[in-house]
Every structure is written in structure tokens, then in C-alpha cells.
N, C-alpha and C positions, 0 to 999 in steps of 0.2 A: 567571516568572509565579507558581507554586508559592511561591517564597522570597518573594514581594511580599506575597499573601495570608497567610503564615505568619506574618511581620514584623508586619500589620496586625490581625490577631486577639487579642483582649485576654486576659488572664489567664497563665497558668502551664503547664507544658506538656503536664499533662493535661487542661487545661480547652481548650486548645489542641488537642488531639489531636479533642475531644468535638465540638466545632467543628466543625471539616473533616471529620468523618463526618457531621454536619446536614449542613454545603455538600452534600458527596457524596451523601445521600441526596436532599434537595432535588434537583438537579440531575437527578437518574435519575427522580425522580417526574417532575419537569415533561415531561420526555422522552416518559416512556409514556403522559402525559396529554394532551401539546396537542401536542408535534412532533409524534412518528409517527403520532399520525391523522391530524394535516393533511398530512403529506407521503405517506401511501399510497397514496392516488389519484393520487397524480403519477408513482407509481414502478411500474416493468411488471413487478410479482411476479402478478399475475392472468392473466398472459396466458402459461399453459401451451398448450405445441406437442405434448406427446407424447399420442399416440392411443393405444399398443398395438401397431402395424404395426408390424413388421421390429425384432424384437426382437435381432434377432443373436446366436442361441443361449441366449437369458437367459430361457426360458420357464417360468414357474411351474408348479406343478400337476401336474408331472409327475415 
């Protein structure tokens, strides 16, 4: 896939390199802008179980 994109990318192969760091940043923006908040709500990172009880000798503060 990689070699397809590189193959298709116009210019020389620093303007080539310049490229596929836009792809790459493009690609991570879109990510932190529209996937992972649509997908948050879907995902069970909110639903923390630990209280504090039974800490099994791991007690702060002391």
C-alpha cells in the first residue's frame, strides 16, 4: 500500500517525502478531530470500577 502511494505521488523525492508528511499529518488530524470523538461514546474508557476499597497494601499517605 505504502509502495502504491509513493509510486503515485508526483515530483522528486524530497517533494515526495514532503507529501507523505501532509498525508501523515492530515490523516492524525482528521483522527483527533472527527473519529475519536465520534467513537468515545461508544468506547467504555468512562466507566471506572475502582473506589478505593481493598487496596492490597498499596495505601498512600502513609
Amino acid at each position: 500500500m505504502y509502495g502504491w502511494i509513493w509510486r503515485h505521488l508526483p515530483g522528486n523525492t524530497w517533494v515526495r517525502g514532503f507529501l507523505s508528511l501532509v498525508l501523515v499529518l492530515a490523516a492524525v488530524y482528521a483522527l483527533f478531530q472527527y473519529v475519536f470523538p465520534w467513537a468515545e461514546p461508544l468506547l467504555p474508557f468512562g466507566d471506572v470500577t475502582v473506589d478505593g476499597e481493598g487496596t492490597g497494601g498499596a495505601e498512600t499517605g502513609q
